[in-house]
C-alpha positions, 0 to 999 in steps of 0.5 A: 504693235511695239510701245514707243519709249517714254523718252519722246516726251522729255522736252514736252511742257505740259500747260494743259491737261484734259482728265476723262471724268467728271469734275470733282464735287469737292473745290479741295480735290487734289487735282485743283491742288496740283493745277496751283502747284504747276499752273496747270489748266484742267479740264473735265469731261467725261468720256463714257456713263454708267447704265445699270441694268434693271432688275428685269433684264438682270433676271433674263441672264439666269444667274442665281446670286445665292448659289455662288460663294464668291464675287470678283469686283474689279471696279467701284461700279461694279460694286456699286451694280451688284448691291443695287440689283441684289437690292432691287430684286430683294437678294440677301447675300450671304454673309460666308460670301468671299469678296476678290477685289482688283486693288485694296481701294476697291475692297474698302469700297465695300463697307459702305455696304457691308461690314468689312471687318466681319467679311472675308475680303481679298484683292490685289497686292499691287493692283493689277489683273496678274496680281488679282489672279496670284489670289483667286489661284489660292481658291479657284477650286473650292469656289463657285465664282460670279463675275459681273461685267459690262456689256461689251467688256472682253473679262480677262478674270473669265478667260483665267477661270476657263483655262483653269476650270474654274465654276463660274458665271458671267452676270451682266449689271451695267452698260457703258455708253460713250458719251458726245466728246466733241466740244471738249475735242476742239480743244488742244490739250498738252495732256489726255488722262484715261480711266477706263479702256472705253474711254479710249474707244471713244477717242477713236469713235470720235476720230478715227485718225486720231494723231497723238503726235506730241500729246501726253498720254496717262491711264489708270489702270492696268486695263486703261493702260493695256488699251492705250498701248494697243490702240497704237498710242504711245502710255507716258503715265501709268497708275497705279504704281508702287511709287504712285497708287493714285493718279495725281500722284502719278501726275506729281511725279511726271511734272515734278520730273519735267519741271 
């Protein structure tokens, strides 16, 4: 499908927004700061949930965490699944375990549980799956990989390492489940922001004939983003980038731009 070109959105004012997660905890969230600034109305509802696997159904997938010297993590919920199960079941990683992270938020993520500073910790130079891949390049040979997943994720990470030979195991922790999106659907927002490629599956669950017309679209993400675009739907703010790391940021200059 070919990308429609962001100039299409130009004239759109943009009141609304509808952000695919859950509300923040915190009344200082820079989203809140934003929505002053602009005078937007934000609305948050979560598109999907996490389920993590058990220890027991961990166990049916055969995988022997010990016997691997390296993990990939491309998201803080797999950080979050791969501790938990290793705790669960009583695994002790080793501390000579090498940590490959998809962005440097996900490799600061790690110390809350391991110490950092003591562990050898990889990732991403500017946050994408090519620049992921630029770094496993430098030790896909002397390494012996676990790449967690979700359940019905397609892994670029695992196609790389079987076009390039690489030892490797797949280890399934968690299931994504989409959640009911119908009341906040009724809606009308100027804006939708994704963060996960199953949070537009969703949209489409939802409606299948979903129109985006003249609604602002934004991904987080290199895979939320490729999902957009391949869905058909025309991707008006992307993140991470090297002049907006986050997603308000990102935001902020799209709004400031239109402002």
């Amino acid at each position: 499908m070919a990308k429609a070109v962001n100039s299409t959105t130009k004239e759109i004012k943009v009141n609304s927004i509808l952000i695919t997660q859950p509300k923040p905890d915190s009344d200082k969230s820079p989203y809140y700061e934003l929505a002053k600034k602009y005078n937007l109305a934000l609305e948050f509802h979560p598109f999907i949930r996490v389920e993590g696997l058990s220890g027991k159904e961990f166990r049916k997938q055969r995988v022997d965490i010990t016997e691997y010297t390296a993990i990939i993590f491309t998201s803080r919920n797999a950080v979050d699944h791969f501790f938990r199960i290793c705790e669960e079941l009583k695994i002790k990683v080793s501390q000579d375990m090498k940590y490959f992270c998809i962005t440097e938020a996900v490799a600061l993520y790690l110390q809350k549980f391991i110490l950092y500073r003591k562990r050898k910790v990889f990732f991403s130079a500017d946050g994408s799956t090519d620049g992921l891949m630029d770094v496993l390049g430098k030790h896909k040979n002397n390494e012996k990989f676990i790449v967690p997943t979700t359940d019905n994720a397609k892994n670029e990470v695992s196609q790389y390492f079987i076009r390039n030979n690489s030892t490797f195991a797949e280890a399934t922790l968690f299931r994504t489940v989409s959640n009911d999106i119908a009341p906040v659907m009724k809606n009308k927002f100027d804006m939708i922001v994704f963060f996960s490629p199953f949070s537009v599956q969703t949209l489409f669950e939802h409606d299948p004939k979903f129109k985006q017309n003249g609604t602002v679209i934004g991904a987080f993400g290199p895979t939320t983003s490729k999902a957009v675009e391949d869905s058909g739907l025309r991707l008006d703010v992307k993140a991470p980038a090297p002049n907006a790391p986050s997603m308000v940021s990102a935001l902020e200059r799209y709004l400031a731009e239109k402002k």
